[in-house]
mmCIF file of the N, C-alpha and C atoms, coordinates in Angstrom:
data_MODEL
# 
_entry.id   MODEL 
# 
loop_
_atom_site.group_PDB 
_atom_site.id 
_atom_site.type_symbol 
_atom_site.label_atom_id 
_atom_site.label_alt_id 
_atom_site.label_comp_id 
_atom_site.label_asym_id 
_atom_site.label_entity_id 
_atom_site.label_seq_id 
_atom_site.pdbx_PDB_ins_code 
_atom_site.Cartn_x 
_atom_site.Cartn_y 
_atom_site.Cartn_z 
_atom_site.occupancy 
_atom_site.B_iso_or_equiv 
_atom_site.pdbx_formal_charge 
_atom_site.auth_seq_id 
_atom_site.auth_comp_id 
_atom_site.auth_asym_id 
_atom_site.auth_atom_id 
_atom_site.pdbx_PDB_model_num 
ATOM 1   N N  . UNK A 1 1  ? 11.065  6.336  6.109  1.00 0.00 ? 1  UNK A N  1 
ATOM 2   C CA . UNK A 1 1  ? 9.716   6.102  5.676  1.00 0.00 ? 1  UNK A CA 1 
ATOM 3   C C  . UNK A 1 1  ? 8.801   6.038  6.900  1.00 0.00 ? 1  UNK A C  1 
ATOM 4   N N  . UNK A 1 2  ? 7.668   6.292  6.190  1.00 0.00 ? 2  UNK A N  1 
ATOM 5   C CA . UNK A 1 2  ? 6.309   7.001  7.990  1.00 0.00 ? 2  UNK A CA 1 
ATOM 6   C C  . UNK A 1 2  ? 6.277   5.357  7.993  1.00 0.00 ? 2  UNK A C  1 
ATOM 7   N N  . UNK A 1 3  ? 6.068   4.613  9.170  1.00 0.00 ? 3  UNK A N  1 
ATOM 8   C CA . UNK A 1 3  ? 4.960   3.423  9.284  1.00 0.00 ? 3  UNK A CA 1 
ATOM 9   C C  . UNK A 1 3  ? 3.680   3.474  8.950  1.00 0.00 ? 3  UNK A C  1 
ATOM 10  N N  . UNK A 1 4  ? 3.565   2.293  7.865  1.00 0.00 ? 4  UNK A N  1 
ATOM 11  C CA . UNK A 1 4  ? 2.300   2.510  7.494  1.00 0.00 ? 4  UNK A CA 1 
ATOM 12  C C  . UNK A 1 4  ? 1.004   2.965  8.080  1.00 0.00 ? 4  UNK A C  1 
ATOM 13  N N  . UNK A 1 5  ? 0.962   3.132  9.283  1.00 0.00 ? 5  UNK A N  1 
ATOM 14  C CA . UNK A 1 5  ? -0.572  3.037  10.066 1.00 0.00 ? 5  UNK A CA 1 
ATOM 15  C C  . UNK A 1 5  ? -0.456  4.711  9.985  1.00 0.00 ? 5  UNK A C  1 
ATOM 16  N N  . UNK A 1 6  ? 0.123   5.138  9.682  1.00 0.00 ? 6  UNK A N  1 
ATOM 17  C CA . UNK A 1 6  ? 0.355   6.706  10.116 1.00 0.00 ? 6  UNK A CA 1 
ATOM 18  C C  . UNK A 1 6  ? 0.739   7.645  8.534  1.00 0.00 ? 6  UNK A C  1 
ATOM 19  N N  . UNK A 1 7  ? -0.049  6.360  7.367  1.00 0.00 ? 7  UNK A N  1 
ATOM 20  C CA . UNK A 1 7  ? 0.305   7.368  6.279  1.00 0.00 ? 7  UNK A CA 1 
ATOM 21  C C  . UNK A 1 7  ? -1.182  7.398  5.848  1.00 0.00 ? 7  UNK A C  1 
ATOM 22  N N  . UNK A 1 8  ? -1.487  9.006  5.170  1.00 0.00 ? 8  UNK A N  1 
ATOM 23  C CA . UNK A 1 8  ? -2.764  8.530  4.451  1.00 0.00 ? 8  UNK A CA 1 
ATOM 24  C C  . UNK A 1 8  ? -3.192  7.774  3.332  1.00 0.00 ? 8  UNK A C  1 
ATOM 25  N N  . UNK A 1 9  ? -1.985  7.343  2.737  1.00 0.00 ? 9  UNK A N  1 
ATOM 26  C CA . UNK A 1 9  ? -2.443  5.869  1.966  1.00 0.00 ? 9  UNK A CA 1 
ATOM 27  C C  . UNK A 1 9  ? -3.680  4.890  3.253  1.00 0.00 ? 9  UNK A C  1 
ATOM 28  N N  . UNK A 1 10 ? -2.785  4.777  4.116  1.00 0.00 ? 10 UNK A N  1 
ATOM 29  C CA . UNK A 1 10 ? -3.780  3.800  5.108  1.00 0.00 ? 10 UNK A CA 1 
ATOM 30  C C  . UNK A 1 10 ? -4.836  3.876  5.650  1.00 0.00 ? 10 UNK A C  1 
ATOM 31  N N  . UNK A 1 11 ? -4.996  5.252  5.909  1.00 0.00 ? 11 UNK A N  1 
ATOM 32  C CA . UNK A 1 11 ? -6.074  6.172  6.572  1.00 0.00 ? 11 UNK A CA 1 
ATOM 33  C C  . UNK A 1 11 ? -7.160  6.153  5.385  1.00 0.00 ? 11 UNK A C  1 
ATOM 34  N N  . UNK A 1 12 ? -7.352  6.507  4.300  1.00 0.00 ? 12 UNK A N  1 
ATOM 35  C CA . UNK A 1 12 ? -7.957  6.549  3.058  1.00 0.00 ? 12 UNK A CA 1 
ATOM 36  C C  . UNK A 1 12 ? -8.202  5.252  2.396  1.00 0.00 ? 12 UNK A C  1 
ATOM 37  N N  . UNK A 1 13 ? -7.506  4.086  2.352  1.00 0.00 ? 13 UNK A N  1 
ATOM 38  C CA . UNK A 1 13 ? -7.711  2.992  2.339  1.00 0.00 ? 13 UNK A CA 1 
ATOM 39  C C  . UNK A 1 13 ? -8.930  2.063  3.611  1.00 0.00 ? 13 UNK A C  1 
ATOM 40  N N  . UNK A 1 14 ? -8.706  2.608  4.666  1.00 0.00 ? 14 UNK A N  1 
ATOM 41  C CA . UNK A 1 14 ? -9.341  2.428  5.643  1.00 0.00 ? 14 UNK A CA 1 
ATOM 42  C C  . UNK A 1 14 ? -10.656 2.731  5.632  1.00 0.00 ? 14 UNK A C  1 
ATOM 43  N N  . UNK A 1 15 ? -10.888 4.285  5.014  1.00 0.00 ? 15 UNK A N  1 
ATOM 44  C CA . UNK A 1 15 ? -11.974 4.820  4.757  1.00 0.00 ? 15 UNK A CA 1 
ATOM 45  C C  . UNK A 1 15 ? -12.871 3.864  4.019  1.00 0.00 ? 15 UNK A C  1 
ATOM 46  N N  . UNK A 1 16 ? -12.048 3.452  2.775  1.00 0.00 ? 16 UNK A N  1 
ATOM 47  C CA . UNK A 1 16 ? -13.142 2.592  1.472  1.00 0.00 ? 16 UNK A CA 1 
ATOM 48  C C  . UNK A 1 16 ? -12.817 1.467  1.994  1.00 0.00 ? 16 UNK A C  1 
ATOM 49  N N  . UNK A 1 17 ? -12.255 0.888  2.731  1.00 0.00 ? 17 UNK A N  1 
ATOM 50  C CA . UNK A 1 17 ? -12.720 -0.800 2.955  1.00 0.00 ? 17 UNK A CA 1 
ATOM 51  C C  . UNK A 1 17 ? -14.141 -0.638 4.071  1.00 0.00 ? 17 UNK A C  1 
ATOM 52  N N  . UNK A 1 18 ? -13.884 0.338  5.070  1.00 0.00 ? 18 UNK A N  1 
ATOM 53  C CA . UNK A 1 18 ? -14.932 0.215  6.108  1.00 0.00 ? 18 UNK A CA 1 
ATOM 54  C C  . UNK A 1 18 ? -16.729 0.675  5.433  1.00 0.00 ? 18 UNK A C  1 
ATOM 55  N N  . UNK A 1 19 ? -16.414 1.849  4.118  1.00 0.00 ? 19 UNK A N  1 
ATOM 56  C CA . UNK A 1 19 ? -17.647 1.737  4.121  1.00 0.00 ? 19 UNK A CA 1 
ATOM 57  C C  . UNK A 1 19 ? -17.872 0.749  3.124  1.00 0.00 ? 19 UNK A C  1 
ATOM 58  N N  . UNK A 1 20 ? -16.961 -0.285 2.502  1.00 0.00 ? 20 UNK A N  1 
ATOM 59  C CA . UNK A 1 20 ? -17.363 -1.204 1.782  1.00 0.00 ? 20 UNK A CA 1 
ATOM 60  C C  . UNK A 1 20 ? -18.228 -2.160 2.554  1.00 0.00 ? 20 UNK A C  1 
ATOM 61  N N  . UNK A 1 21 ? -17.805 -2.186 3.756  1.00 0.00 ? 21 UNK A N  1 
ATOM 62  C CA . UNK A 1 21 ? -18.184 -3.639 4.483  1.00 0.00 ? 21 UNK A CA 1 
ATOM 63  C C  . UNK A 1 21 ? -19.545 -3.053 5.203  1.00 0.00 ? 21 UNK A C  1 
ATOM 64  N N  . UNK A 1 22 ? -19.712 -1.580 5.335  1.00 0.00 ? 22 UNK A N  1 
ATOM 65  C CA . UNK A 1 22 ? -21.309 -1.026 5.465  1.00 0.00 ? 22 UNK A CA 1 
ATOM 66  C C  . UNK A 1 22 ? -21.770 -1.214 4.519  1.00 0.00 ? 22 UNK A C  1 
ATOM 67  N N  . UNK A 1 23 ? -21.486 -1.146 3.285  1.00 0.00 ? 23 UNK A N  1 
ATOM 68  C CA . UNK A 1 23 ? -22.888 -1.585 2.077  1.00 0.00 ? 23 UNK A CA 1 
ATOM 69  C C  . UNK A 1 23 ? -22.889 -3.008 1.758  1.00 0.00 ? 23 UNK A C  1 
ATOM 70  N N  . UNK A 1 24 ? -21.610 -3.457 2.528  1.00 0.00 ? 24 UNK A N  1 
ATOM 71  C CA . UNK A 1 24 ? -21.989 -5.200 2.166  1.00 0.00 ? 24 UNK A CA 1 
ATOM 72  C C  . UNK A 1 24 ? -22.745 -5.873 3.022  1.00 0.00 ? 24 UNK A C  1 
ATOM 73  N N  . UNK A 1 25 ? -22.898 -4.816 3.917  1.00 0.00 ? 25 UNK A N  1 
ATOM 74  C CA . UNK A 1 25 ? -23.887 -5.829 5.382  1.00 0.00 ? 25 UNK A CA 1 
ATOM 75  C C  . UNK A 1 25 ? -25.528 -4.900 5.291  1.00 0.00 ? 25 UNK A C  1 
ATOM 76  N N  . UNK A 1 26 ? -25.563 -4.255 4.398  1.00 0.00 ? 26 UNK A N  1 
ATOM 77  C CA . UNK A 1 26 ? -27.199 -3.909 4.415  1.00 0.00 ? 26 UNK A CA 1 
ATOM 78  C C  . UNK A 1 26 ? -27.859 -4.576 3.715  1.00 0.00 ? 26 UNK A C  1 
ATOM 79  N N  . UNK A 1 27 ? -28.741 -5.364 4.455  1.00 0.00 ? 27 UNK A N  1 
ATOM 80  C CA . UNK A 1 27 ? -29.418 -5.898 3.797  1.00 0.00 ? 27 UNK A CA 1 
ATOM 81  C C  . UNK A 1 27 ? -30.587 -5.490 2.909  1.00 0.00 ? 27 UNK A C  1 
ATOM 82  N N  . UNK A 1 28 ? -31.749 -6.317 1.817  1.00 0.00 ? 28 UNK A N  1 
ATOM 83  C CA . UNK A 1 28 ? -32.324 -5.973 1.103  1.00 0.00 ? 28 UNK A CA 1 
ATOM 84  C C  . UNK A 1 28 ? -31.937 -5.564 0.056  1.00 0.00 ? 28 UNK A C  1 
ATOM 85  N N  . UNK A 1 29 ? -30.503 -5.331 -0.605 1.00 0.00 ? 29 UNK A N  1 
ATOM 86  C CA . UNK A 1 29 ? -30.291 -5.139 -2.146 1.00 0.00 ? 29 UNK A CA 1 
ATOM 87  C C  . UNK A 1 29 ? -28.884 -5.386 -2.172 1.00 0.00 ? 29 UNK A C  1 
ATOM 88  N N  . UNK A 1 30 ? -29.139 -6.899 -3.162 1.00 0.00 ? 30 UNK A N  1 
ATOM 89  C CA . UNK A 1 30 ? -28.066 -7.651 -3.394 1.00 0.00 ? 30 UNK A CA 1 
ATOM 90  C C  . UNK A 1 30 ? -26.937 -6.783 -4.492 1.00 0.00 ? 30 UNK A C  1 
ATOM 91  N N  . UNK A 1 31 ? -26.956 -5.750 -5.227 1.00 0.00 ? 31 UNK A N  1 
ATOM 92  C CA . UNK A 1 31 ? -26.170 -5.048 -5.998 1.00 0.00 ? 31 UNK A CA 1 
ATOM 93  C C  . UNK A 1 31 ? -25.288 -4.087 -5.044 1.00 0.00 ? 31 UNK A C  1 
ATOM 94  N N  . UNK A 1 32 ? -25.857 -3.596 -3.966 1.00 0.00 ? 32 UNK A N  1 
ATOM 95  C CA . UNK A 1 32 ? -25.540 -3.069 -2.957 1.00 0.00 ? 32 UNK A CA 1 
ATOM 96  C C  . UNK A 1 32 ? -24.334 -3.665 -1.977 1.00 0.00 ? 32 UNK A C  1 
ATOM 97  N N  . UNK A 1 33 ? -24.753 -4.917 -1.676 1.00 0.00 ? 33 UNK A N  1 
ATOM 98  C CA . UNK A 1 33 ? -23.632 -5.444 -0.797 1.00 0.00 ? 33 UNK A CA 1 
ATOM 99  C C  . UNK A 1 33 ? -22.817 -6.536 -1.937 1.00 0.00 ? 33 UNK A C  1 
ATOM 100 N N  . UNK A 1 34 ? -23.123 -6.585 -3.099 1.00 0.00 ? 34 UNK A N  1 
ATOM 101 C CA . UNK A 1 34 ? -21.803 -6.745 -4.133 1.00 0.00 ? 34 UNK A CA 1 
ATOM 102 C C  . UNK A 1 34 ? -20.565 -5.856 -4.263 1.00 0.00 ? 34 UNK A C  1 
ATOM 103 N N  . UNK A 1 35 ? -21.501 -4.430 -4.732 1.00 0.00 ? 35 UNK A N  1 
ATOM 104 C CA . UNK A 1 35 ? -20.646 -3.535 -4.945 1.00 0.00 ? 35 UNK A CA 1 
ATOM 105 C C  . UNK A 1 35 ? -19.610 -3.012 -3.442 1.00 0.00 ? 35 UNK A C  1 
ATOM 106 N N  . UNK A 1 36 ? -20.267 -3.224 -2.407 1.00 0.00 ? 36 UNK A N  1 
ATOM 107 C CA . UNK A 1 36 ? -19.679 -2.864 -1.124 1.00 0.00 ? 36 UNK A CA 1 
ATOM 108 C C  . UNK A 1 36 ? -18.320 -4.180 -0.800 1.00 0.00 ? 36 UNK A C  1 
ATOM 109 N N  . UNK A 1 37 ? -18.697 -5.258 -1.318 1.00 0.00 ? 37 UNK A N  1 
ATOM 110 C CA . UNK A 1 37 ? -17.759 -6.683 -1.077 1.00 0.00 ? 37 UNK A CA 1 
ATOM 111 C C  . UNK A 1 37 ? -16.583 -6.087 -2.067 1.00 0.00 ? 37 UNK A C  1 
ATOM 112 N N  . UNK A 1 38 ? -17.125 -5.324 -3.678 1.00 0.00 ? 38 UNK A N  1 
ATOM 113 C CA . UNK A 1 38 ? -15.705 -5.521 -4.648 1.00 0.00 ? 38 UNK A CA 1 
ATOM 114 C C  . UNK A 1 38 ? -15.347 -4.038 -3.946 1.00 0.00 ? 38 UNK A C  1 
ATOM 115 N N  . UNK A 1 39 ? -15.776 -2.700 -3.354 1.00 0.00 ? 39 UNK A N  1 
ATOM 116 C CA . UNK A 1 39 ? -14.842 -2.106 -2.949 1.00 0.00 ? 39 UNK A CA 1 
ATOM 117 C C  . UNK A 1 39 ? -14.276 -1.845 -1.644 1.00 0.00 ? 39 UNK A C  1 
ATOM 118 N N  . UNK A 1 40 ? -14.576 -3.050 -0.789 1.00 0.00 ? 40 UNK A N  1 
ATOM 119 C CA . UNK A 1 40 ? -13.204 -3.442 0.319  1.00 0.00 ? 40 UNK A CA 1 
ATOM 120 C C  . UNK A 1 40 ? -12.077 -4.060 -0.313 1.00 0.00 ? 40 UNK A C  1 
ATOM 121 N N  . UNK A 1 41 ? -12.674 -5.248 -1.067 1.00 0.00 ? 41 UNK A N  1 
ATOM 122 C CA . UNK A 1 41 ? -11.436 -5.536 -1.397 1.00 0.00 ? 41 UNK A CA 1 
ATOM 123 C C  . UNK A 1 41 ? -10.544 -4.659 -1.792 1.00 0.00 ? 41 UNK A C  1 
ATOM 124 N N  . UNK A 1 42 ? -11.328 -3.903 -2.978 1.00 0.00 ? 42 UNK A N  1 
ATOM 125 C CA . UNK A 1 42 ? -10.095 -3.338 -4.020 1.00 0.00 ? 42 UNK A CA 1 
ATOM 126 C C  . UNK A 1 42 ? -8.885  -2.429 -3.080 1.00 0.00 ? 42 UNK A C  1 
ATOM 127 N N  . UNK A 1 43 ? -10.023 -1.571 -1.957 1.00 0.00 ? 43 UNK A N  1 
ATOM 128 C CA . UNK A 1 43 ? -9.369  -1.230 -1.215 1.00 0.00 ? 43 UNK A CA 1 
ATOM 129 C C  . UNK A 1 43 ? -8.219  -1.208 -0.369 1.00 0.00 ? 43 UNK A C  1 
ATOM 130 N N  . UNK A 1 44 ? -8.192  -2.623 0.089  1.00 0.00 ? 44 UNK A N  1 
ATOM 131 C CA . UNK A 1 44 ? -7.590  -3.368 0.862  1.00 0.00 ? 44 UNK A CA 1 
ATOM 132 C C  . UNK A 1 44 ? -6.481  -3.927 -0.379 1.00 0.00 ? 44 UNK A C  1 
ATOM 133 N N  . UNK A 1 45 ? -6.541  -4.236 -1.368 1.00 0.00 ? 45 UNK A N  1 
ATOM 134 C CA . UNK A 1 45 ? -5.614  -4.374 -2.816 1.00 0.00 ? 45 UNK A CA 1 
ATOM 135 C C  . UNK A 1 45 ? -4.935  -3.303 -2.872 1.00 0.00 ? 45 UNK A C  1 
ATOM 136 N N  . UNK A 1 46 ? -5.399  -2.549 -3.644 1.00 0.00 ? 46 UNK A N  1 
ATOM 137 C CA . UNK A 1 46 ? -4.448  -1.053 -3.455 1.00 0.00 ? 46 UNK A CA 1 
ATOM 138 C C  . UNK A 1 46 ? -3.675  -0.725 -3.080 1.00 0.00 ? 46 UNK A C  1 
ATOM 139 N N  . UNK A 1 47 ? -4.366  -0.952 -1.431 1.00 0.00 ? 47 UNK A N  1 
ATOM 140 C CA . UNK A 1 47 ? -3.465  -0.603 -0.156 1.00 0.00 ? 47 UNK A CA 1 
ATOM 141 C C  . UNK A 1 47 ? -1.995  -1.584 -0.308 1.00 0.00 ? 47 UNK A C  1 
ATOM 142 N N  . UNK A 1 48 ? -2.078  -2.260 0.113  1.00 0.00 ? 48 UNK A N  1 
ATOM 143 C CA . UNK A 1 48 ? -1.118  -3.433 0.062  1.00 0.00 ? 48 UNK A CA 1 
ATOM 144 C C  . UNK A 1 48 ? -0.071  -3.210 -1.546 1.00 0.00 ? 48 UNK A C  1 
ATOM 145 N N  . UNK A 1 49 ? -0.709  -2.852 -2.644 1.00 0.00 ? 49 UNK A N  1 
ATOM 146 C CA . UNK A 1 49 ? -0.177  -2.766 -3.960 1.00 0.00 ? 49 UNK A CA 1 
ATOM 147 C C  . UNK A 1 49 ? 1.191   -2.024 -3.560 1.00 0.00 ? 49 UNK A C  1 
ATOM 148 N N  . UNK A 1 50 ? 0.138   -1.013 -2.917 1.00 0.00 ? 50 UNK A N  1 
ATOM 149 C CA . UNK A 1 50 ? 1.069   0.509  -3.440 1.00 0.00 ? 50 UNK A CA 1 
ATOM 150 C C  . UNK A 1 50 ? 1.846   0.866  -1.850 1.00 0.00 ? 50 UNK A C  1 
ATOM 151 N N  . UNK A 1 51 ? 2.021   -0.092 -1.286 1.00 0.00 ? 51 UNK A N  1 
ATOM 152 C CA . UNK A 1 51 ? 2.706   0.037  0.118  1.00 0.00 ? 51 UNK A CA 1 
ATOM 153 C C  . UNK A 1 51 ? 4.073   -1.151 -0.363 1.00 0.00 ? 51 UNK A C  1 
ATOM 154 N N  . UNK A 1 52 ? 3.756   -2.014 -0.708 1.00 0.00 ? 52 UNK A N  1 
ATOM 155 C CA . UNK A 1 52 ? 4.916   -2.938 -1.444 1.00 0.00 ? 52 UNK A CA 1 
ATOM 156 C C  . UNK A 1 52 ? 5.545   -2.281 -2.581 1.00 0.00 ? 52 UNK A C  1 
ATOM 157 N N  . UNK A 1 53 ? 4.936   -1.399 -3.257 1.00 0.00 ? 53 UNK A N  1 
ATOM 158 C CA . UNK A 1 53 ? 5.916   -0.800 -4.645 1.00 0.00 ? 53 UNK A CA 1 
ATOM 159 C C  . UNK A 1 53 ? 6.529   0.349  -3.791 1.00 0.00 ? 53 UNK A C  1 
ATOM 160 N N  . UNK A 1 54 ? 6.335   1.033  -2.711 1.00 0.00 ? 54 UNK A N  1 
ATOM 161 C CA . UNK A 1 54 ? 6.711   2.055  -2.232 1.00 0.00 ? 54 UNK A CA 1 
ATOM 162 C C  . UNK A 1 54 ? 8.101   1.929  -1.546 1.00 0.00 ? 54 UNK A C  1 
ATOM 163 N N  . UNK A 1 55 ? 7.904   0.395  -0.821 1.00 0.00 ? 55 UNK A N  1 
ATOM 164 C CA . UNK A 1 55 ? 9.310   -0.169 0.164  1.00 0.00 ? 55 UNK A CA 1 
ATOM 165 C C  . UNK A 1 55 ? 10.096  -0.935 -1.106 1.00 0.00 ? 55 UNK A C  1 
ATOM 166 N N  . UNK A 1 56 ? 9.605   -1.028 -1.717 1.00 0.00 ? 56 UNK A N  1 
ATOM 167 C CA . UNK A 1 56 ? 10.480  -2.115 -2.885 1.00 0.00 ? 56 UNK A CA 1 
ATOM 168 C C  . UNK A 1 56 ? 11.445  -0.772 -3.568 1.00 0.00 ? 56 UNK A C  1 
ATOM 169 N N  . UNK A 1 57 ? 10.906  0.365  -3.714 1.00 0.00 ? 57 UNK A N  1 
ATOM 170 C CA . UNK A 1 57 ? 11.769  1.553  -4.085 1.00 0.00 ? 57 UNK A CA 1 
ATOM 171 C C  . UNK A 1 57 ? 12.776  1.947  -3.133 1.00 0.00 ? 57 UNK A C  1 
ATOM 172 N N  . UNK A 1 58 ? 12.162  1.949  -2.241 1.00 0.00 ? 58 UNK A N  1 
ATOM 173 C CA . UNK A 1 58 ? 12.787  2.363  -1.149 1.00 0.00 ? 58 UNK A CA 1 
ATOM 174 C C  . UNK A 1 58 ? 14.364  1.394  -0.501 1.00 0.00 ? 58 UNK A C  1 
ATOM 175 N N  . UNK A 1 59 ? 13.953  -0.104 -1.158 1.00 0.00 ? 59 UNK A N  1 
ATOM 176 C CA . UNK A 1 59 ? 15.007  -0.696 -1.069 1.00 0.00 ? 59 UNK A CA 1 
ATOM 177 C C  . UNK A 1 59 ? 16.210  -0.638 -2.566 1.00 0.00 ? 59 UNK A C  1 
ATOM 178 N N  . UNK A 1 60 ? 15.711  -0.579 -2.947 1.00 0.00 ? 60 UNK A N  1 
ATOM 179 C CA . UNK A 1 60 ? 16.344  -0.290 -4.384 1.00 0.00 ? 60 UNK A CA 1 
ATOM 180 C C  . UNK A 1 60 ? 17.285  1.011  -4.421 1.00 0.00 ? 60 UNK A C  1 
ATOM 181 N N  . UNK A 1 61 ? 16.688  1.829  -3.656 1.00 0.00 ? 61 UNK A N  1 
ATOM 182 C CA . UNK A 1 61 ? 17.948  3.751  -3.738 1.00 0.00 ? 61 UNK A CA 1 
ATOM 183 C C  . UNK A 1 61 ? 18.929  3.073  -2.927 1.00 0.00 ? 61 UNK A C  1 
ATOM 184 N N  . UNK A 1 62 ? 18.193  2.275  -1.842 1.00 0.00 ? 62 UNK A N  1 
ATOM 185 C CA . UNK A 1 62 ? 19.383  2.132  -0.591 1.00 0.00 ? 62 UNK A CA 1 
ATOM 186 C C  . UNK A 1 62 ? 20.129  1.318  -0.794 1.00 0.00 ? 62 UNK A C  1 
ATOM 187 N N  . UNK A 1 63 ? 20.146  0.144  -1.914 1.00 0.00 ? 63 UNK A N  1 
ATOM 188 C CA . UNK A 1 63 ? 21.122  -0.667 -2.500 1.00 0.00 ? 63 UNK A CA 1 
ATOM 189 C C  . UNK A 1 63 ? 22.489  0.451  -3.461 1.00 0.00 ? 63 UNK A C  1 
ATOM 190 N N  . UNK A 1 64 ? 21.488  1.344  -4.140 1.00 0.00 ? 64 UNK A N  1 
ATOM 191 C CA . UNK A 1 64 ? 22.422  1.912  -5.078 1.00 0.00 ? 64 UNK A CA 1 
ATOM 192 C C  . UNK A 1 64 ? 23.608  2.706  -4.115 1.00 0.00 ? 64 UNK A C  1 
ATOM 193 N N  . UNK A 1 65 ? 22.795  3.461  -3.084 1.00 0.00 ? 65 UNK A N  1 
ATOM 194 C CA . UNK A 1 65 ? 23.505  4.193  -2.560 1.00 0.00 ? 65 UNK A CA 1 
ATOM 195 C C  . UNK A 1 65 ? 24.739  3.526  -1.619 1.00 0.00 ? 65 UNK A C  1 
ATOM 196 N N  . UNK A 1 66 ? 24.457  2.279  -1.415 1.00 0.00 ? 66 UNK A N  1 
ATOM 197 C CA . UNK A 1 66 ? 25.719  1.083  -0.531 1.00 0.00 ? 66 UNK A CA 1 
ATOM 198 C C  . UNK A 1 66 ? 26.627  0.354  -1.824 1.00 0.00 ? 66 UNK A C  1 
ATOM 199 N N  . UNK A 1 67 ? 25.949  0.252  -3.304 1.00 0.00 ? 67 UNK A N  1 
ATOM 200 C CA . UNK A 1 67 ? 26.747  0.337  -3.966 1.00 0.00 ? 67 UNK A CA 1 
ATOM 201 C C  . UNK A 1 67 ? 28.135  1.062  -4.116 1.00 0.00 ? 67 UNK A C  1 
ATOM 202 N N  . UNK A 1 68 ? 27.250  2.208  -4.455 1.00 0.00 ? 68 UNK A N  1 
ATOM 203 C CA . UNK A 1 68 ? 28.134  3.354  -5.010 1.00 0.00 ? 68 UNK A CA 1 
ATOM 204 C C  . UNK A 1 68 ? 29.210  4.150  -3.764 1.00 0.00 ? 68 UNK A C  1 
ATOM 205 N N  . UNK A 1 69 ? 28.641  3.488  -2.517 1.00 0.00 ? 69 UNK A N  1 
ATOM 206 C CA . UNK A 1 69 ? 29.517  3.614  -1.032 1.00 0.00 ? 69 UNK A CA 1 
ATOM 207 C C  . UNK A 1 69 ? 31.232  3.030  -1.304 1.00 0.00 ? 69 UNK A C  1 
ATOM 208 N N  . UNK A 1 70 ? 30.679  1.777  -1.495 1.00 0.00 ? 70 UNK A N  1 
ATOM 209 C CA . UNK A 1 70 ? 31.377  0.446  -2.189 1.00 0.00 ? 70 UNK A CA 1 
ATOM 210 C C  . UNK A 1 70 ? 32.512  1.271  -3.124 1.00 0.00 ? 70 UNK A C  1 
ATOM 211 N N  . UNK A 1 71 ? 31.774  1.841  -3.965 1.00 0.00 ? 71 UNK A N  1 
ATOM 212 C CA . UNK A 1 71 ? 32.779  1.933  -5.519 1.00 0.00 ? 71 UNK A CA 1 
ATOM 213 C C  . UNK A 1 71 ? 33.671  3.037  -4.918 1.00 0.00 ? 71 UNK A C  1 
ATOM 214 N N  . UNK A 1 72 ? 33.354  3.938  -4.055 1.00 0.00 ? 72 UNK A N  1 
ATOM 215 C CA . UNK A 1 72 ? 34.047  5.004  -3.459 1.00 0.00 ? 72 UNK A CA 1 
ATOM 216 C C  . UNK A 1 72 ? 35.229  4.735  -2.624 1.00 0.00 ? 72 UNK A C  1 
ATOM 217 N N  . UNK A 1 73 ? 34.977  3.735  -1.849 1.00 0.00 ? 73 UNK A N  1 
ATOM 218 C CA . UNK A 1 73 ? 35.968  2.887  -0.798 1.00 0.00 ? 73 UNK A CA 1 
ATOM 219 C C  . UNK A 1 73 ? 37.256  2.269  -1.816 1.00 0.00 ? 73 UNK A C  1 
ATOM 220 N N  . UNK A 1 74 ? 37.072  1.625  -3.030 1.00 0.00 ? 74 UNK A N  1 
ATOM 221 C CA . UNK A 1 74 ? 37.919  0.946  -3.822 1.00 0.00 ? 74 UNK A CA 1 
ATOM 222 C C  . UNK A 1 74 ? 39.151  1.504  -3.807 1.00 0.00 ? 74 UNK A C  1 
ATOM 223 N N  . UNK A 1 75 ? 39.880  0.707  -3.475 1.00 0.00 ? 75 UNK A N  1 
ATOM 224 C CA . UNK A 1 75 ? 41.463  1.696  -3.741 1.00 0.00 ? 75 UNK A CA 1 
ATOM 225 C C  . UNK A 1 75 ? 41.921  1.956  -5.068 1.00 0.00 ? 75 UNK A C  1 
ATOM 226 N N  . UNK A 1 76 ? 42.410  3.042  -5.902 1.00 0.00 ? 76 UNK A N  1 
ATOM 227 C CA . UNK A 1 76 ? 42.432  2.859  -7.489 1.00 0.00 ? 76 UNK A CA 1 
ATOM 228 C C  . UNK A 1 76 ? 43.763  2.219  -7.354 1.00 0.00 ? 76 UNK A C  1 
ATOM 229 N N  . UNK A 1 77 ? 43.735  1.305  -8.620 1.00 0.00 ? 77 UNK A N  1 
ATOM 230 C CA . UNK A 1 77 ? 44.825  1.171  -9.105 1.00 0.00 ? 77 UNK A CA 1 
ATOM 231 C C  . UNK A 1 77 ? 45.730  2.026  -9.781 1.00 0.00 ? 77 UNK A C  1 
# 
């Protein structure tokens, strides 16, 4: 698996948190730096969501596959 800093999940995530936090810091229109506050976060949510469901898979094949290592090694009766 890439390290995260080097996938475009992160890169693209990066994108919408940074210009979130440009429309949350202009001042003069409060709908403006709302909407800029809920899409860093979400951004920054996402990110994190779908980087934890990605390694959580990723641990899950590699269990099956040390399983099924396992079941291969067994001596038959």
């Amino acid at each position: 698996m890439k390290p995260g800093i080097k996938s475009t999940e992160f890169i693209i995530s990066m994108v919408g948190m940074v210009g979130g936090v440009v429309l949350a810091s202009i001042e003069g229109n409060q709908w403006t730096q709302m909407i800029g506050a809920i899409l860093a976060a979400v951004c920054g949510g996402s990110y994190t969501m779908g980087r934890s469901l990605v390694k959580s898979k990723e641990a899950l094949g590699a269990a099956h596959i040390e399983g099924l290592r396992q079941v291969a090694k067994k001596p038959k009766d």
